[in-house]
C-alpha positions in Angstrom: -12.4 38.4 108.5 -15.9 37.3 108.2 -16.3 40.4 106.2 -14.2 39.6 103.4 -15.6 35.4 103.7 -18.7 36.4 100.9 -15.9 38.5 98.8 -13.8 35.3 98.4 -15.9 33.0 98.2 -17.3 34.8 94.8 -14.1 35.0 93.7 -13.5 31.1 94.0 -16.5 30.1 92.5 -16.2 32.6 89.5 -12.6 31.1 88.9 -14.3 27.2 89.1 -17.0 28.7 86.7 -13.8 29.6 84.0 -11.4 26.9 84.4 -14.4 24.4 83.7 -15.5 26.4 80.4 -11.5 26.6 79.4 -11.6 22.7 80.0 -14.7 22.3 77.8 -13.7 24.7 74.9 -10.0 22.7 75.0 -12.1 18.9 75.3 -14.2 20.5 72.1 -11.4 21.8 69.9 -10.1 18.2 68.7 -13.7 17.2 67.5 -14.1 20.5 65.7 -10.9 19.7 63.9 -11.6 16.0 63.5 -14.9 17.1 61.8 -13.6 19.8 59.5 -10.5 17.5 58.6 -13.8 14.6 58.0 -15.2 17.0 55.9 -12.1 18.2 53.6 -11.9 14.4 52.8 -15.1 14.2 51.9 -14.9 16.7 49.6 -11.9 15.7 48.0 -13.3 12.4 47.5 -16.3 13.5 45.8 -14.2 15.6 43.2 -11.6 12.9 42.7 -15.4 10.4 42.0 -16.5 13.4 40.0 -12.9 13.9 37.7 -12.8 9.7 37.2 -15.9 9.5 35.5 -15.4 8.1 32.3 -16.8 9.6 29.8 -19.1 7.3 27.3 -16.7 7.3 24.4 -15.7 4.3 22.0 -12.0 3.1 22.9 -9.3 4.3 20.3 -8.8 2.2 17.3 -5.6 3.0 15.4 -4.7 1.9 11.8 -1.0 2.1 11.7 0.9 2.0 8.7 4.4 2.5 7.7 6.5 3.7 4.7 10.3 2.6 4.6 12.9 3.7 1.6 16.1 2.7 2.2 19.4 0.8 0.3 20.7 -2.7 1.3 23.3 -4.6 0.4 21.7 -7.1 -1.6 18.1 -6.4 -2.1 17.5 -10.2 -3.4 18.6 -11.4 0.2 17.1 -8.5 2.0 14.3 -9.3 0.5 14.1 -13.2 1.7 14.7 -11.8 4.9 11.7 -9.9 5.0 9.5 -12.0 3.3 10.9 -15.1 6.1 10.2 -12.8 9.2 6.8 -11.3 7.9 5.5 -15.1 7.4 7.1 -16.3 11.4 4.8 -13.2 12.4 1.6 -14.1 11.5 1.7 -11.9 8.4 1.9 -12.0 4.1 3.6 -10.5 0.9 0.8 -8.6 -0.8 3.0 -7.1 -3.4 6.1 -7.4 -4.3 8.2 -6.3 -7.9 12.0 -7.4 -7.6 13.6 -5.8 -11.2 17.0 -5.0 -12.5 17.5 -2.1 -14.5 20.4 -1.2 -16.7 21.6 1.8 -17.4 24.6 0.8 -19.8 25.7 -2.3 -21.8 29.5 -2.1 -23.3 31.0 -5.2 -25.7 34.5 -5.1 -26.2 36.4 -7.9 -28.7 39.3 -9.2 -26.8 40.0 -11.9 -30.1 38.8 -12.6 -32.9 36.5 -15.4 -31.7 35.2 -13.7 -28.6 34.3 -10.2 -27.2 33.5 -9.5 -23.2 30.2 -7.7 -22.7 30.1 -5.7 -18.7 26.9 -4.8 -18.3 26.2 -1.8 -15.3 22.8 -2.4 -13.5 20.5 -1.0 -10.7 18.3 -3.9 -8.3 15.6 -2.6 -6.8 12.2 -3.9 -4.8 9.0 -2.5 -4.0 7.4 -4.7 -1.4 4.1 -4.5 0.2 3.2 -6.4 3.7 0.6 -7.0 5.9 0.9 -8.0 9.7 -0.6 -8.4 12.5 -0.8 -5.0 14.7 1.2 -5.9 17.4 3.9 -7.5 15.5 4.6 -4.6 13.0 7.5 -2.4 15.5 9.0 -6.0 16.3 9.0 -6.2 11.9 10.4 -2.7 11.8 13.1 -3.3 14.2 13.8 -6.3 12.0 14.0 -4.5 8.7 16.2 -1.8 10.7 18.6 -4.6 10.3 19.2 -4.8 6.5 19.4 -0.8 6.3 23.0 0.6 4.9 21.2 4.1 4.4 18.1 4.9 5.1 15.8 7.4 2.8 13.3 8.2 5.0 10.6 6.1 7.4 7.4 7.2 7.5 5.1 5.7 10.6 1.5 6.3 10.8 -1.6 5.8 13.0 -5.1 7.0 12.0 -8.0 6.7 14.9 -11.0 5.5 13.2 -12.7 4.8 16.3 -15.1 7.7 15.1 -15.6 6.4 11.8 -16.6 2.9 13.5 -18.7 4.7 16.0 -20.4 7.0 13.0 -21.0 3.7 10.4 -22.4 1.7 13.3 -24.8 4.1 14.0 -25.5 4.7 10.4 -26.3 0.9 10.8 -28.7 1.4 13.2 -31.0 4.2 11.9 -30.7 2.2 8.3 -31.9 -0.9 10.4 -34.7 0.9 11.8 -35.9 2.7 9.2 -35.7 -0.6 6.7 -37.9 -1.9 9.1 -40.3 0.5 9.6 -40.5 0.6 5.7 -41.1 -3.0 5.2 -43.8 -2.7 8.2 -45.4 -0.1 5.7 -45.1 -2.2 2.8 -46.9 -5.1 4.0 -49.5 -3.1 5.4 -50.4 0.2 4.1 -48.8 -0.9 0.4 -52.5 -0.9 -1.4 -51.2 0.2 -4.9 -48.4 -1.7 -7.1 -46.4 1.9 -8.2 -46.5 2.7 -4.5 -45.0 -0.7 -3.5 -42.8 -0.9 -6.3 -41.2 3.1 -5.1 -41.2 1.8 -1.3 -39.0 -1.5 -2.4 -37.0 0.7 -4.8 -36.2 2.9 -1.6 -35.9 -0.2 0.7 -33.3 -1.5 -1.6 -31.3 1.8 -1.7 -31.5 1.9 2.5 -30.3 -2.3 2.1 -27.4 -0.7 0.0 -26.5 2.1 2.3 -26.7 -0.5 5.2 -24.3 -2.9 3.6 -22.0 -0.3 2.4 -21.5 0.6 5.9 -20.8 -3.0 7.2 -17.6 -3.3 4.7 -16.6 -0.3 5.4 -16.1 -1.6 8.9 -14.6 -4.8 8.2 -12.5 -3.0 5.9 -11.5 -0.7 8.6 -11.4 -3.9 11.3 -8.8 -5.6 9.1 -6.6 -2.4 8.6 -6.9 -2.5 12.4 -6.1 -5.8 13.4 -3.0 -5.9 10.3 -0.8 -3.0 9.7 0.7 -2.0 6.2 4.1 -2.0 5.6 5.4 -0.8 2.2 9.3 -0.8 1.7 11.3 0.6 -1.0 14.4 -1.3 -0.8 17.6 -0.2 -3.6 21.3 -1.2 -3.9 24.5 0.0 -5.2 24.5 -0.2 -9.2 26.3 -3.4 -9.9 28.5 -4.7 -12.6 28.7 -7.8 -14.3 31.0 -9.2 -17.1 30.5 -12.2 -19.5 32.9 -13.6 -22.3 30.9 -14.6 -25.2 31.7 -15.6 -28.8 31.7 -13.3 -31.6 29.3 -13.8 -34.4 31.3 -15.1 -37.8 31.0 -12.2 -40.5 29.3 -12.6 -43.7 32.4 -12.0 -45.4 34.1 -15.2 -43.9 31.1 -17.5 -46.1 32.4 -15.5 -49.4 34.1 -17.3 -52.4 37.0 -17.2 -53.9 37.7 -15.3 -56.9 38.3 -18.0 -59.0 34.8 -19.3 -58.0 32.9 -16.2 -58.5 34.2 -15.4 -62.0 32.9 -19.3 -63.0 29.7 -18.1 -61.5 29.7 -14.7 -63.3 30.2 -16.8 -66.8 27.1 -18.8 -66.1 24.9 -16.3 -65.3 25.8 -15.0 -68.4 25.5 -18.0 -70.2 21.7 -18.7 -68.8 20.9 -15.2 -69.5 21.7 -15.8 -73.3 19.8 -18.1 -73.3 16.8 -16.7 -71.6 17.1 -14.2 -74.7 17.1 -16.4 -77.1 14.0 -18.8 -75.6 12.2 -15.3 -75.1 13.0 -14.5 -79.1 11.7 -18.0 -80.0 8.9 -17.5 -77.6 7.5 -14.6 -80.1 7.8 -15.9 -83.6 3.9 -16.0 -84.2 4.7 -12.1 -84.5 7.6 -12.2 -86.1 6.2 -14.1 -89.1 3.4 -12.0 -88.9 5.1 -9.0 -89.1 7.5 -10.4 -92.2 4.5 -11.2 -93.8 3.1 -7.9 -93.9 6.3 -6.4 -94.9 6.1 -8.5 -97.6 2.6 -7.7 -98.7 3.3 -4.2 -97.9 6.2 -4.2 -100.6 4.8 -6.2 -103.3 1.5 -3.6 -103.0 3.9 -0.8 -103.5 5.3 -2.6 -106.6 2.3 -2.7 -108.1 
């Protein structure tokens, strides 16, 4: 027995020795995990930071506009409508051409006093609007309304937030450089021709500058109120009217009677228009007689 005492007793401690380094490696295994599971969230919040960074751009600025043909009903009350709704929006009537066209005229005589007269006719607008941005689908829905048939409708949005972005910058570097001209001017500007070509250029560079500011506004107030331009058309119409005939010429002529009494003295006053003309020339006619009469007694002789 005491000969196998050294053998077991190894074999004890060397299974001590591996259950405590089993326990250890299991203790160890939850932290690793923890760690790497730490890390994996990390990372994915420093992509998710790295994806939302906003990038330095200007916000999106959209001039909207909208083109609308389309027949009504009645294109004169359609028409109020419009004009009525655009006002309670905030908007206005920039242009607006309400004509009747027509297209045939007939005048029939029903008596002999009076004829009636149907006219065929075509009403038709063209309407520009302006209103406020936010307001124009709310407008649009409103027109929608009136429509019996509609043409076509046309809905646009431009960005010009680039075209803001790229005229204020143009501002800028006309700023600077008008500046640093007029710096120049007032102290290196020795010789008049050479301060009259710097102010000639400074103006041009004021010009430049200022063309870019209304382009802006320009581009501000397409922004802030959208265009609307409607074509609005209706069935041809017809309308009929009674009116009085026109008496003919031939209704004022006198009787026979009366126009042979008429012949005679025209007659009569043309004799004697004749006779006051012969009478008128008798300076020549004595003349004359006398020089017959010289002529003959000559001849005699």
């Amino acid at each position: 027995m005491n000969k196998h005492l050294p053998f077991a007793t190894a074999v004890l401690l060397a299974s001590f020795v591996i259950s405590c380094k089993q326990s250890e490696a299991t203790n160890d295994e939850p932290n690793s995990v923890s760690n790497a599971s730490a890390t994996t969230t990390d990372s994915v919040t420093s992509v998710s930071n790295t994806t939302q960074t906003p990038l330095n751009a200007p916000l999106r600025k959209f001039v909207r506009t909208a083109d609308i043909k389309c027949k009504v009903k009645d294109v004169y009350h359609s028409t109020e409508m419009i004009e009525d709704a655009t006002k309670s929006f905030g908007g206005f009537v920039t242009y607006t051409n309400l004509q009747s066209t027509v297209s045939n005229e007939d005048q029939t005589k029903i008596s002999p006093d009076s004829s009636l007269v149907t006219t065929k006719y075509k009403v038709e607008n063209n309407i520009t609007l302006r209103v406020p941005n936010q307001k124009m689908d709310t407008l649009v829905k409103c027109i929608a309304k009136q429509v019996g048939f509609l043409n076509y409708r046309v809905i646009k949005a431009d960005d010009v937030s680039l075209q803001l972005l790229s005229n204020k910058l143009a501002q800028h570097r006309s700023e600077n450089s008008e500046s640093r001209l007029a710096k120049d001017i007032d102290t290196k500007g020795k010789i008049l021709n050479q301060v009259m070509d710097a102010e000639a250029v400074l103006d041009t560079k004021k010009e430049a500058k200022d063309e870019k500011t209304i382009q802006n506004l320009s581009l501000k107030d397409q922004i802030n109120y959208s265009t609307l331009k409607l074509e609005l058309y209706q069935d041809p119409s017809i309308k009929q009217v009674l009116v009085a005939n026109e008496k003919s010429i031939n209704a004022y002529r006198p009787n026979i009677g009366l126009q042979v009494w008429d012949s005679v003295k025209t007659g009569w006053f043309t004799l004697e228009a004749i006779i006051a003309f012969v009478i008128l020339l008798w300076p020549f006619l004595l003349l004359g007689g006398l020089g017959v009469w010289g002529y003959r007694s000559f001849l005699k002789k």
